[in-house]
N, C-alpha and C positions, 0 to 999 in steps of 0.2 A: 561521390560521397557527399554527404549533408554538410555544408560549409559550416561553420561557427556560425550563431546567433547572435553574437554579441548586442550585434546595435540593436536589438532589440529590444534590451535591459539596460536601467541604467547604474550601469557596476565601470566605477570607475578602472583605467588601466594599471592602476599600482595596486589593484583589489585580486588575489590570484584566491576566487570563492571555489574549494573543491569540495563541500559538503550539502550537496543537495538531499545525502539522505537525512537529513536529520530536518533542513529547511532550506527550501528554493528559492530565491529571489522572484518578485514578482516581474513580468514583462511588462513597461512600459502602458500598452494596451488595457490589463490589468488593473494597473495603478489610476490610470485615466478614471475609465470606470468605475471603481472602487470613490473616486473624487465627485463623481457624476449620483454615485449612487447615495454617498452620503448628503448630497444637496437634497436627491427626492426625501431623502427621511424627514428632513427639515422643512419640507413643504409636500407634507401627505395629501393633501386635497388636490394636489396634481397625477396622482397616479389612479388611471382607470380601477374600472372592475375587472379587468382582466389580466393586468398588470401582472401579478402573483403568479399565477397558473400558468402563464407563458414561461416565467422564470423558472418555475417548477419544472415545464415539459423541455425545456430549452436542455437545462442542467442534465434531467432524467435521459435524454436522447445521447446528451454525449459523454455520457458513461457509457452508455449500451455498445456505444460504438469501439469505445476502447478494448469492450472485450468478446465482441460480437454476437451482444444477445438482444432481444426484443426487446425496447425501451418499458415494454408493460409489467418487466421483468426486476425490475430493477425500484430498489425504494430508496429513499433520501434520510439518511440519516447521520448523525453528528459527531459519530467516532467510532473506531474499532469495535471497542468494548460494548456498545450498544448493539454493533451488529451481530455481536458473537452473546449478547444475552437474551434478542432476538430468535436465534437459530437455537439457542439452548430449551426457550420457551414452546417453539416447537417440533422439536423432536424427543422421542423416548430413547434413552440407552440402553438397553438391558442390562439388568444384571449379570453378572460373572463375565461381562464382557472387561476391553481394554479399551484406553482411550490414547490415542499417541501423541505425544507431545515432544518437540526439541527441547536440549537443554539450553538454559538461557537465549531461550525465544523469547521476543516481545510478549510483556505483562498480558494484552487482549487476549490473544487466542489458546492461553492458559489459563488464568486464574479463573473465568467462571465456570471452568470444570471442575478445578479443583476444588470449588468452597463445596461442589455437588456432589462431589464422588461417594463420600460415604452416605447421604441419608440415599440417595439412588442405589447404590451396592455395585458403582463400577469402579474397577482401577485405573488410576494415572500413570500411563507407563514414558517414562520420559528416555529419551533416544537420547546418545551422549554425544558432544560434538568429539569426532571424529579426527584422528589423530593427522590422515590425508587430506583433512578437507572436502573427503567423499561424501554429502551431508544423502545426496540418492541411494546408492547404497546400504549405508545406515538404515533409515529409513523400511528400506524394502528388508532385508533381515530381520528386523523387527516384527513387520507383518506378517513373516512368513515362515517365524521360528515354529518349527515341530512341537508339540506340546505344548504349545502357549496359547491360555484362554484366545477367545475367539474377539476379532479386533470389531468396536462399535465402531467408533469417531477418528479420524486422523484428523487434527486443527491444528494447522501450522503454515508457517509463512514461506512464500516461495521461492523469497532469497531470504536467508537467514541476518536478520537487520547489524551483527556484530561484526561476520566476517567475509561478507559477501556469501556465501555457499550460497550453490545454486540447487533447488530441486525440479529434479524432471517428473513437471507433473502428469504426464502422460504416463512414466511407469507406475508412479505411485497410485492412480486413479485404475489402472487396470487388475494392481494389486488388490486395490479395497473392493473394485467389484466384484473378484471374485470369494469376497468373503461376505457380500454382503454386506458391507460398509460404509459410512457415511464419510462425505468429504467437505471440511472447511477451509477455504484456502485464504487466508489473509494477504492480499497481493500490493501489500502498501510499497515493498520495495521494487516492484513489477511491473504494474499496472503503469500502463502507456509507453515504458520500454523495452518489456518483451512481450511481443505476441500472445493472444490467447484466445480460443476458437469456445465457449461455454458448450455451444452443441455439440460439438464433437467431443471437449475433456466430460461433460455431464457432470460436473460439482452439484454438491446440495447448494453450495454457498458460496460464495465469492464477496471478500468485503476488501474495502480501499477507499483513503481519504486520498484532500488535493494536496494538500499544504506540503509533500516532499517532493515528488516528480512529476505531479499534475500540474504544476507552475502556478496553485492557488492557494487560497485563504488555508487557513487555519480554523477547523467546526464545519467542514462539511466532507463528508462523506458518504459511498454510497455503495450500497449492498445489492446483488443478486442472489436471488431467492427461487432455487427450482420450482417446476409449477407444481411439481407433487406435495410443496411443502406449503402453498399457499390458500391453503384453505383454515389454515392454524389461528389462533388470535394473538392478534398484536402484543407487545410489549407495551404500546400507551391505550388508550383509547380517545381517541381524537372523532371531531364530527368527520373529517376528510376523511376516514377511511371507510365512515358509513354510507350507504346510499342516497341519504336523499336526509341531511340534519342540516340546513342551510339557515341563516338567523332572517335572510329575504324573505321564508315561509312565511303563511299566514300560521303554519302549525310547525313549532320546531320540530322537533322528533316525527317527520314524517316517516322515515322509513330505517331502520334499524338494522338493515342487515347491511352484513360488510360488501365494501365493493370487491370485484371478482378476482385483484388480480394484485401485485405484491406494491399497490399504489395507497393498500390499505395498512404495511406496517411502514409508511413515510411517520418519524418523527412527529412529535406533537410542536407548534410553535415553527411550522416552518417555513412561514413569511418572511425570509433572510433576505431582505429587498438588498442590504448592501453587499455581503460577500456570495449569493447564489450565483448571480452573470457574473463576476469573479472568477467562479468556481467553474462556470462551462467555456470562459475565453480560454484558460489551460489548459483542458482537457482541451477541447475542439482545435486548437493549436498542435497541441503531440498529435493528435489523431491527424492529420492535415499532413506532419511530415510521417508518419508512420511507424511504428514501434520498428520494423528492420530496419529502416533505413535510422531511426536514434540509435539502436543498439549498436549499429555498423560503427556510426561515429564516437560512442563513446566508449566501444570494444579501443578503435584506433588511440584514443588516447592515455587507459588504464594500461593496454600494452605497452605502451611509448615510456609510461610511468615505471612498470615493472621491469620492463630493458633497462631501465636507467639507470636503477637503484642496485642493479645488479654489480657485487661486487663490492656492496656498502654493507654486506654482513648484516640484510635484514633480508625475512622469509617472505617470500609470497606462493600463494598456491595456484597451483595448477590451472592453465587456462582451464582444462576442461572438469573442474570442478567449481569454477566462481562464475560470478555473474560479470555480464559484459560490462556493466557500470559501477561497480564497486570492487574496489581493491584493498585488501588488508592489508599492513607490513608488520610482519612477526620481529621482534628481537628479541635473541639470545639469551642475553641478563636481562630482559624486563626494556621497557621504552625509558630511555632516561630522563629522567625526571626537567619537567620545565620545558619538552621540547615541544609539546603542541601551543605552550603559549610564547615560546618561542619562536615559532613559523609564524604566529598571530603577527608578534610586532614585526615581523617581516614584509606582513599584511598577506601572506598564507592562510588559508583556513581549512582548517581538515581537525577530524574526531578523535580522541582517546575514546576506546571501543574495548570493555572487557583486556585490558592490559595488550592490548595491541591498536595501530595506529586507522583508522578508514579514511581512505582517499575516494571520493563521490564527485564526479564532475559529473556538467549536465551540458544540454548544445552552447550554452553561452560560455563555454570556455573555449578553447584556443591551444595550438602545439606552441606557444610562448608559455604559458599555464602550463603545460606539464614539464619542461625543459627549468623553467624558474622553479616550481617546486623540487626537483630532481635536485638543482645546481642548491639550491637550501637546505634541501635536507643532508647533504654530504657535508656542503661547509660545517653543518654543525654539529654531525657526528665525529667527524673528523675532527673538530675542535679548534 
């Protein structure tokens, strides 16, 4: 098994950090960088012509890798929300179709359907979170209820960011094809620690920033973009996504048409000299130890967590409904009040999530980290 990372990062030993999903610590390496990269800002005339475009294809390649698709495939952009108004910009929903959504799924892969719904003529149909935790199931009932209009768009995220729920998106992706269906998968709580094969699942889409489990900055993200949907226009209009608008010209606007491939809907302004090599040490790292072997490791310590806990009169759901790196803890009467910032000054750190607790660790924790938070949170329900 993948040992703890610790010494990678530097998080002090009285620091017990269990919420990667919400924000990761940077590694070490990272930080470096990041230190390195703010000097070149402060002395521009040291960085070639090439400088950028390296940064670009560096970043661009090790996303592709995380989810195994052709780096030509993949565009550079700055947050969820952009990649999902993106994918909105180029696809048509029909009308009297549905469109599916989680309830209390992340704001992105909602709201810019919903602002659309009506002048398009499609409905919002939102799936309820599930009484089991069974967020797959759900899901597939929905798609495949008898009489119900015919399903456009499913947009939703892979683990559901509140309670860990996991979706199997191999069922769901076989579901929508046979309806003729589009698929956006937002894999912000996924990406780099579960597997994901693009060629074989065939999404329309696939979006995911660094800044939670990618071990990066915060403002960079990046989208996969099927190639059937890449002949669409952009959401900015930028010279990089043209052929041949370089200011080196002797004629600017040499050549107008867009370039071939989804390197044409990269973000406008994406000269990110300091956080872009940021953005691909993290990734290129998860990709290095491998999404099995992280998920092995931090399957091993959410279960370590949930054995713990057991018997302290809080709910966790079914291994084989949650994700291997995020753990819920349900209570009873409600989470009582004061206890996440009571783990705080314990120097604990873990989420209030929708009226229940999320525990996220990531390789830089430790079975000291889940046995100290276990031994914490008893002390202090117990009182």
């Amino acid at each position: 098994m993948l040992p703890s990372q610790r010494e990678l990062f530097e998080i002090p030993r009285h620091i017990c950090y269990l919420n990667s999903a919400s924000y990761s610590p940077l590694p070490r390496r990272t930080l470096e960088a990041g230190r390195a990269a703010v000097g070149r800002k402060g002395t521009p005339w040291t960085l070639d012509a090439g400088f950028a475009n390296r940064q670009h294809e560096r970043a661009r390649a090790a996303a592709a890798r995380l989810i195994n698709a052709d780096p030509a495939d993949i565009a550079l952009i700055p947050s969820i929300s952009y990649g999902v108004a993106t994918a909105a910009k180029l696809v048509t929903i029909a009308r009297g179709t549905r469109i599916i959504v989680l309830e209390n799924d992340h704001s992105s892969p909602v709201l810019e359907w919903q602002a659309r719904a009506d002048a398009q003529g499609f409905a919002i149909e939102t799936i309820r979170q599930p009484g089991d935790g069974d967020w797959t199931s759900a899901v597939l009932a929905a798609i495949e209820r008898s009489g119900a209009p015919p399903v456009g768009l499913a947009s939703i995220s892979s683990v559901h960011w509140s309670d860990g729920g996991l979706i199997d998106l191999e069922k769901v992706a076989a579901a929508l094809r046979r309806q003729g269906a589009l698929f956006l998968v937002d894999a912000t709580q996924s990406a780099g620690v579960l597997p994901m094969e693009v060629g074989h699942l065939d999404p329309d889409f696939v979006l995911f920033p660094t800044y939670k489990w990618l071990l990066g900055p915060y403002g960079r993200a990046f989208a996969y973009i099927a190639r059937r949907h890449q002949n669409g226009i952009p959401l900015e209009q930028t010279a990089a996504g043209r052929r041949n608008v370089r200011a080196e010209n002797d004629v600017y606007f040499s050549d107008l048409g867009y370039v071939g491939d989804a390197r044409r809907f990269d973000m406008g302004e994406r000269d990110h000299f300091i956080s872009m090599e940021m953005a691909s040490i993290g990734m290129e790292m998860m990709a290095e130890w491998g999404a099995t072997t992280v998920a092995q490791r931090l399957a091993m310590l959410t279960d370590r967590i949930a054995d713990g806990v057991h018997g302290l009169g809080v709910s966790v759901p079914a291994r084989n409904v949650r994700a291997p790196h995020v753990l819920s803890l349900g209570f009873k009467d409600g989470m009582p009040a004061k206890l996440i910032e009571g783990l705080a000054a314990d120097g604990i750190h873990v989420a209030a999530r929708l009226g229940r607790m999320r525990v996220a660790p990531h390789v830089y924790n430790d079975e000291a980290d889940a046995d100290r938070f276990v031994a914490a949170l008893a002390r202090r329900l117990r009182g």
